[in-house]
N, C-alpha and C positions, 0 to 999 in steps of 0.2 A: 371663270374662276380658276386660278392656278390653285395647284397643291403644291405642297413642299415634303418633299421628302427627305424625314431627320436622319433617318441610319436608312442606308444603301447596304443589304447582303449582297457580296460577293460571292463566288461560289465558282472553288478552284475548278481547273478542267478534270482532274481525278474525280473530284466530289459528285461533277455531273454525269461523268461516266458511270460512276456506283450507284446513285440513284433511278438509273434507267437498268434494269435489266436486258433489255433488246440491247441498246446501243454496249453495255457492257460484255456483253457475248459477242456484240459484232467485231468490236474494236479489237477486243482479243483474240478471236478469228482469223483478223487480218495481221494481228502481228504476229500469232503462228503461224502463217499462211507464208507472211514473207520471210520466218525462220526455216520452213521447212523447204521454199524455193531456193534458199541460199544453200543451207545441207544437201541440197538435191544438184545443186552447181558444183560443190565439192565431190558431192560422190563421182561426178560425171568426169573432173577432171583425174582423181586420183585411183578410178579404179577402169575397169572396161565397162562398166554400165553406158547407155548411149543417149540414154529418153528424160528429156523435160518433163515436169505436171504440165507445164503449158503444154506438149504431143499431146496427150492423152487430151488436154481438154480442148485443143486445137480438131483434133479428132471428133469430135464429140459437138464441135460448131460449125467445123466444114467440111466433115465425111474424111477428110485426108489427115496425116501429119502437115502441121504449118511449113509452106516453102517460103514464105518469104520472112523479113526481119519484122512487117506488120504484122501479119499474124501470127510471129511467134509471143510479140507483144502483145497483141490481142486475149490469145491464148491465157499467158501471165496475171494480163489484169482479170479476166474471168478465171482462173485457179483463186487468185486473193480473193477474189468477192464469196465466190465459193467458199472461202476458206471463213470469211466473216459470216454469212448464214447459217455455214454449221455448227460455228462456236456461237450465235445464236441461238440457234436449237438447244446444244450444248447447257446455255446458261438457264431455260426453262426447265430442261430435263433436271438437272441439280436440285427443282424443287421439289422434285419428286423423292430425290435419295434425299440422305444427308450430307452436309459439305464437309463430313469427314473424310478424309486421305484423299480428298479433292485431287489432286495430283494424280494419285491411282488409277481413281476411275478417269480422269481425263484421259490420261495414256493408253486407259484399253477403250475408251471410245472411238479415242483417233485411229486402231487397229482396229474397230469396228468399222470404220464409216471406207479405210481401204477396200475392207473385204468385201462391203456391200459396192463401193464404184466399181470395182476393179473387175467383180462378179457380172455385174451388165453386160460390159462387154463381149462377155462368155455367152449370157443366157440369152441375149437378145441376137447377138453374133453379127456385132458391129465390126466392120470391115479395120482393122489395125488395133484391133483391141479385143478381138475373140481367142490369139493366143498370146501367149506372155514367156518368156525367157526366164529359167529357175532365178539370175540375177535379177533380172527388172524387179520378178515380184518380192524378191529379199529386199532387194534398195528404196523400194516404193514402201514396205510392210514398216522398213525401221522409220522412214521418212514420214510417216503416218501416226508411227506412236510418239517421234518426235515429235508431230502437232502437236497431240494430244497433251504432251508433258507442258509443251511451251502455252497450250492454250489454258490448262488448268494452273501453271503458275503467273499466267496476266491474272486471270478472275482472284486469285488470291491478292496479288500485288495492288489493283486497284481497290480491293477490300480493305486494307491495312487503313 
């Protein structure tokens, strides 16, 4: 026996992203993830900073900095993923506050979640990441709150 179905809901890709929490924390993860990769290209070209997130997370999957152009890509697309579970995390933790100045607290989370990777390397005394240069850790710390800004205004954006 066929059904018929009278009205077909639709339901934009914003709509479904809102409706899922995870997927809406991740989504915006990754497109902080890849705005703070692109500010992080910039800083590299226009000032003396030297280091990728892809180093650091390339470090962090093969003990080295990435020599080759695969694992620097490697690196990248694990920074993004990274960057989607935290904003992840991110969007659970918000049920915990309130979604006032959402933006705020997103930008000191992303300067939290630096402090706590960036600390690993320290405490653990992971071989390319136990010391850090007064710039890396300035261009990494803005780069981080940058997530944070650009991750708290997706969750807003796809809110609207």
């Amino acid at each position: 026996m066929k059904y018929k179905i009278k009205h077909q809901i639709k339901t934009s890709f914003k709509e479904r992203i809102r409706n899922d929490r995870f997927i809406l924390g991740f989504v915006s993860g990754l497109i902080a993830a890849i705005a703070m990769s692109i500010l992080n290209i910039i800083i590299i070209y226009t000032t003396p900073a030297k280091n990728l997130y892809a180093d650091f997370v390339g470090i962090m999957l093969f003990g080295t900095k990435p020599d080759s152009l695969a694992e620097i890509i490697i690196g990248s697309i694990a920074h993004i993923f990274l960057g989607g579970v935290i904003g992840a995390i991110f969007s659970y933790l918000i049920l915990l506050i309130s979604k006032d100045y959402l933006i705020i607290k997103a930008t000191i989370f992303g300067a939290l979640m630096f402090f706590i990777l960036f600390s690993f390397g320290v405490i653990f005394k992971i071989t390319g990441l136990e010391y850090s240069m007064l710039l890396t850790v300035v261009t990494k710390s803005i780069g981080s709150a940058f997530y944070g800004f650009v991750l708290g205004y997706s969750i807003l954006s796809f809110n609207k």
